[in-house]
C-alpha positions as CSV (number, residue, x, y, z in Angstrom):
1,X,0.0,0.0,0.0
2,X,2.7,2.4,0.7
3,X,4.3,1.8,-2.3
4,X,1.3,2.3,-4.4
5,X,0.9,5.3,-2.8
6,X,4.5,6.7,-3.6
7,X,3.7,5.6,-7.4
8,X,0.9,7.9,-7.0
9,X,2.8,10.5,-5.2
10,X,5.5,10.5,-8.0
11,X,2.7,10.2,-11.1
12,X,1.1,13.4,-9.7
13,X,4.4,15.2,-9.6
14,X,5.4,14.2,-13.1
15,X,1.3,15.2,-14.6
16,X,1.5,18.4,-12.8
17,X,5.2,19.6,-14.1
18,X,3.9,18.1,-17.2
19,X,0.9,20.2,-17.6
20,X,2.4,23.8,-16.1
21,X,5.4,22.5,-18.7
22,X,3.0,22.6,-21.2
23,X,1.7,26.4,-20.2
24,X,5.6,27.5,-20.6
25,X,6.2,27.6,-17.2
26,X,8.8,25.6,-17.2
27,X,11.4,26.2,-20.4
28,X,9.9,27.5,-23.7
29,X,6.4,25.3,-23.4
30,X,4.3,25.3,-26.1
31,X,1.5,28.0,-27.1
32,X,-1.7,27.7,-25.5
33,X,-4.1,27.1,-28.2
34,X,-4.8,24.0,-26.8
35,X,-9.1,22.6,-27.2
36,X,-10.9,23.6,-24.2
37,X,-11.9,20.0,-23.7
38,X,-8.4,18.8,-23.5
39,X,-7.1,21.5,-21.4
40,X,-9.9,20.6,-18.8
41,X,-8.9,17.1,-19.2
42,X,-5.7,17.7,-18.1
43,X,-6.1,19.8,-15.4
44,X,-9.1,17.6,-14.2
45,X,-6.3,14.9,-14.1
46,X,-3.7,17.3,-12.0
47,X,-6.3,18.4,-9.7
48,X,-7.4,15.0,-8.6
49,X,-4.1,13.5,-8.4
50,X,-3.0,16.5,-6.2
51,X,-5.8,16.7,-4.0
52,X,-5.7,12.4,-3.1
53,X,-1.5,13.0,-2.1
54,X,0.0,13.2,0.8
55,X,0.8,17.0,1.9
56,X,4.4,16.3,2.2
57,X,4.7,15.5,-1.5
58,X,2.4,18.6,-1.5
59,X,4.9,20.9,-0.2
60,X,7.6,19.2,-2.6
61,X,5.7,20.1,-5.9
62,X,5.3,23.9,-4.9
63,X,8.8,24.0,-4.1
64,X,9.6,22.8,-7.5
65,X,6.9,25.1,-8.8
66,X,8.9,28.2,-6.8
67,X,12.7,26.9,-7.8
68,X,11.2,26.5,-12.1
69,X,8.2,28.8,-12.2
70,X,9.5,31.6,-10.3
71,X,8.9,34.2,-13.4
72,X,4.8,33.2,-13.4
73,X,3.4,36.6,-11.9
74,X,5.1,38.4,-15.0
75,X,3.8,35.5,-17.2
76,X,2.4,36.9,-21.1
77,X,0.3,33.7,-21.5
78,X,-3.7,33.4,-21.8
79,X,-6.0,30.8,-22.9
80,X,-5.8,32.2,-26.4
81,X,-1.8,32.4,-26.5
82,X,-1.4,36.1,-26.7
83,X,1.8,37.7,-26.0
84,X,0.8,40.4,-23.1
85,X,3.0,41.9,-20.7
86,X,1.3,41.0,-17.3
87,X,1.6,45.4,-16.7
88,X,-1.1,45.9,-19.5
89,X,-4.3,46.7,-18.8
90,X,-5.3,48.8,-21.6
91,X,-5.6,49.2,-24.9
92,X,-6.2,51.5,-27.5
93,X,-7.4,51.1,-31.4
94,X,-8.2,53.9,-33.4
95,X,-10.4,53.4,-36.3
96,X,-9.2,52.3,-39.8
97,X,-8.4,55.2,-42.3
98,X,-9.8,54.6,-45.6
99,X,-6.9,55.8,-48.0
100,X,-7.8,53.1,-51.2
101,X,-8.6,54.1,-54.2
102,X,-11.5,52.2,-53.9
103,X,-13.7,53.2,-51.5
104,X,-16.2,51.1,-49.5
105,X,-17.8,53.4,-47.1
106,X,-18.2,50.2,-44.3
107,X,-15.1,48.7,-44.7
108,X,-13.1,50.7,-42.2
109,X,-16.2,50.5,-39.2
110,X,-16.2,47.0,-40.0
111,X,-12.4,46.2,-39.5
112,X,-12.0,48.2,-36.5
113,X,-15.2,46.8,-34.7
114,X,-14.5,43.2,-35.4
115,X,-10.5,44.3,-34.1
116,X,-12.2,46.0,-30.7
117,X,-14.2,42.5,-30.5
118,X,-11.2,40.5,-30.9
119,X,-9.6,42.0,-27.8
120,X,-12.2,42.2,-26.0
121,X,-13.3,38.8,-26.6
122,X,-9.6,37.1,-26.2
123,X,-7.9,39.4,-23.6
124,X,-8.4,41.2,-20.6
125,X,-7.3,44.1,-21.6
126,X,-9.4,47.2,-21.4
127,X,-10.6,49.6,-24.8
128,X,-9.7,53.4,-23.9
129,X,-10.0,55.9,-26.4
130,X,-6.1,57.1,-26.1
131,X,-2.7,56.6,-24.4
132,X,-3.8,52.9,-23.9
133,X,-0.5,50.3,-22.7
134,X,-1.1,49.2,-26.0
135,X,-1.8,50.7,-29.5
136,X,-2.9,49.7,-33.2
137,X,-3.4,52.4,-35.6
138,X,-3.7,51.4,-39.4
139,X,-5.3,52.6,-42.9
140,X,-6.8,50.4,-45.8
141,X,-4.6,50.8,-48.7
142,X,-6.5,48.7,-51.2
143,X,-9.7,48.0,-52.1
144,X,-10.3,46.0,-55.9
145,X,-11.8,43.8,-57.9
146,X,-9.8,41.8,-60.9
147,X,-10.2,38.7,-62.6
148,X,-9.4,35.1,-60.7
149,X,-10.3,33.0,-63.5
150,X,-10.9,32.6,-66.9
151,X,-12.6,30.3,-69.3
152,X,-13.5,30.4,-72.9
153,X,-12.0,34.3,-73.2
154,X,-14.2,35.6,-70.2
155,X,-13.6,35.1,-66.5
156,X,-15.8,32.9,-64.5
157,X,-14.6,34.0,-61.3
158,X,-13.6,37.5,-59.8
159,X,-11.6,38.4,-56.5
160,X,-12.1,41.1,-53.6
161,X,-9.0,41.6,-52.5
162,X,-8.2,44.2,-49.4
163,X,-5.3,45.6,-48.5
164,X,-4.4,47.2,-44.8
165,X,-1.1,48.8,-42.9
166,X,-0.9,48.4,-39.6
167,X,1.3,50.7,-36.7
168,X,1.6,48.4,-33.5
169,X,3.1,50.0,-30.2
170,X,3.9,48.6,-26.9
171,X,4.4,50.4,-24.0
172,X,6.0,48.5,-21.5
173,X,8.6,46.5,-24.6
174,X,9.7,49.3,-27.6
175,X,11.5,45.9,-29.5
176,X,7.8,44.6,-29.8
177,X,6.8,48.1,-31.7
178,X,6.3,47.1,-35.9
179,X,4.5,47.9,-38.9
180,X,2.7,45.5,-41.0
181,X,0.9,44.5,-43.4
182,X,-1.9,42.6,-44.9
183,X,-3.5,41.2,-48.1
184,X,-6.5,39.0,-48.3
185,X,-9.1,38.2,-50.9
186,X,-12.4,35.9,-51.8
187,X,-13.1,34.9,-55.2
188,X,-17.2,35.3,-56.2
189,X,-18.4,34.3,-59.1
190,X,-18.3,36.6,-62.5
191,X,-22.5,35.9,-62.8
192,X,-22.4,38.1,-59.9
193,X,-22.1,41.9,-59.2
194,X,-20.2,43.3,-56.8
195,X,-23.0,45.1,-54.9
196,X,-24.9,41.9,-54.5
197,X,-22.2,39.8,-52.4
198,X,-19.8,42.6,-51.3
199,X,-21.3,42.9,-47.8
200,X,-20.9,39.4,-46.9
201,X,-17.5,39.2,-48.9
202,X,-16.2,42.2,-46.9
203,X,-17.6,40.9,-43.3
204,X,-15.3,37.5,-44.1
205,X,-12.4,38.6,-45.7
206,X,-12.0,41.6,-42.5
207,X,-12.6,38.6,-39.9
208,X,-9.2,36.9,-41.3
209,X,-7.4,40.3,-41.6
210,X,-8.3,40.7,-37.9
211,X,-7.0,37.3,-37.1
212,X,-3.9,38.9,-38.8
213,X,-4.0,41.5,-36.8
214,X,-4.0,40.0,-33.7
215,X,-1.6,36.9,-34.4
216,X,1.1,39.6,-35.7
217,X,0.7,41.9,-32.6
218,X,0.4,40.2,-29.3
219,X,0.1,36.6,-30.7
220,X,2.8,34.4,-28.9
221,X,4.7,33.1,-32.2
């Protein structure tokens, strides 16, 4: 019996390093993006295995927990792997400017909502209207239709494409400061006009630019 018990004592230490090994608490660690349902799994697993030990072998997984994890309070990790410093709270995203030559009057409310929703949806941080801890500031540079395929001399299939800058800032780590940009598009077919599937067109091809967005600003790559 006692050595069943020190088994379990020793698997519980190994799951539980295992699992905050996995959240990067221990050496680089892996991104976050885990499923919900296997997270839970796993740290269903932990939990129970922790709470049926012995406190002595309690005691000796926090002190391995304080000697390898010291660094958690300033941690950057979330459930959705973003790359925040633990000091931000805020953040601040000022509406697209529409500088293409083609201009769709939604397209820059559209973009800059779904980007508020993003990081309000995936972060803790806070929307503020200025001198937010964090700051995205871009402008949509193109805007145009062209030709994605043809067949017997006339296209069959045209392309939105849209095209954005974007200025990135963080206060708290200058290094992380960059511009960027993106290009995506969605083919439609040529039977169609613009005007009848632009709205749904421009709703999709903004929710990938804003995934973009986010993975080349505070996504942990």
């Amino acid at each position: 019996m006692q050595r069943l018990k020190q088994e379990n004592a020793v698997a519980t230490v190994v799951n539980t390093i295992s699992f905050f090994k996995y959240l990067g608490l221990f050496g680089k660690g892996q991104p976050f993006f885990v499923d919900n349902s296997i997270k839970n799994c796993i740290f269903a697993n932990c939990t129970r295995f922790f709470e049926k030990m012995p406190n002595r072998y309690k005691l000796f997984i926090f002190v391995l927990l304080s000697l390898f994890g010291g660094g958690c309070a300033g941690l950057k990790y979330s459930a959705t792997g973003a790359d925040i410093p633990a000091e931000a709270k805020t953040i601040t995203i000022k509406p697209f400017q529409n500088n293409a030559a083609l201009v769709y009057l939604q397209l820059s409310n559209e973009l800059t909502t779904q980007l508020q929703d993003k990081f309000r949806r995936n972060t803790r941080l806070s929307l503020v209207d200025a001198r937010g801890d964090l700051y995205i500031e871009g402008e949509i540079t193109g805007y145009s239709v062209s030709s994605a395929a043809v067949g017997a001399d006339r296209a069959t299939m045209n392309r939105l494409t849209i095209s954005i800058r974007i200025h990135y800032e963080n206060k708290f780590d200058e290094k992380k400061n960059k511009d960027l940009t993106f290009s995506r598009y969605l083919d439609f077919s040529a039977t169609q006009s613009l005007q009848e599937v632009q709205d749904g067109l421009v709703r999709e091809i903004c929710t990938v630019l804003v995934d973009d967005i986010f993975a080349g600003t505070v996504g942990d790559w």
